[in-house]
C-alpha positions, 0 to 999 in steps of 0.5 A: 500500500505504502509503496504501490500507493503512496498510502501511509497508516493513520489512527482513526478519530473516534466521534460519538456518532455522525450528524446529518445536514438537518441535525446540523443545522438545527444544532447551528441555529440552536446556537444562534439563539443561545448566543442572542440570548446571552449578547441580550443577557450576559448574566444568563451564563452565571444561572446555568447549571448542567447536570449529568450522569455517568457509570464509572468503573471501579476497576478496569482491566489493562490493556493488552499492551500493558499485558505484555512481559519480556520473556525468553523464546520458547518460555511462556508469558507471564499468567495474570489473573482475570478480573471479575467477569461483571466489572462493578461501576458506580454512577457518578453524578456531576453539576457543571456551571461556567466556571467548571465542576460545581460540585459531584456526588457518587451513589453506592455500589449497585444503585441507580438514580431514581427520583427520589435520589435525584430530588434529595441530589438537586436539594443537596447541591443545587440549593447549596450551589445557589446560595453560594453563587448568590443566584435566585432562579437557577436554570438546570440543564439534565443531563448535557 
């Protein structure tokens, strides 16, 4: 390939998925309007809060690169223990405002957001980050 077509390999960049030419436009006149509005009133930003949840994993297994071990020939590789064959994960939960991580919480091991943990959440931290930022009428952003 190289030499037959001057081809050279390169790593792929990985994109969450590909938009088609309406989801673009939308997204760009979204934009616009989110603009205007801040030009309109730049303390907007100030009363943002974005919430999201994610599944981290306590324990990751290594990569096969990282599973490698010098040997000499005709001996073989070093035996590694598997891990646990469901890997545990808790939700993280994360309150981003404009100047970054707002504030997070981690619910235990093997619990999922329900209602009532959302709204003890959002009393919790939501309530506290207003007082703090001095702010009267949050707009909460779930899950950005």
């Amino acid at each position: 390939m190289k030499e037959d077509l001057g081809l050279i390999k390169k790593l792929s960049s990985w994109i969450p998925h590909t938009l088609t030419e309406d989801q673009k436009e939308m997204r760009f006149n979204i934009a616009q309007a989110n603009l205007s509005r801040h030009r309109s009133r730049p303390s907007l930003l100030k009363r943002i809060i974005a919430i999201d949840e994610s599944w981290v994993p306590i324990y990751s297994p290594p990569a096969r690169h990282q599973s490698k071990s010098w040997v000499k020939p005709g001996t073989p590789g070093e035996k590694i223990p598997r891990s646990e064959l469901h890997e545990r994960k808790l939700l993280l939960t994360v309150g981003m405002d404009i100047d970054g991580v707002a504030f997070w919480d981690v619910l235990e091991f093997n619990q999922t957001m329900t209602a009532e943990r959302y709204k003890s959440f959002l009393e919790r931290f939501v309530t506290k980050w207003q007082t703090d930022k001095d702010i009267r009428r949050p707009v909460i952003l779930h899950e950005f």
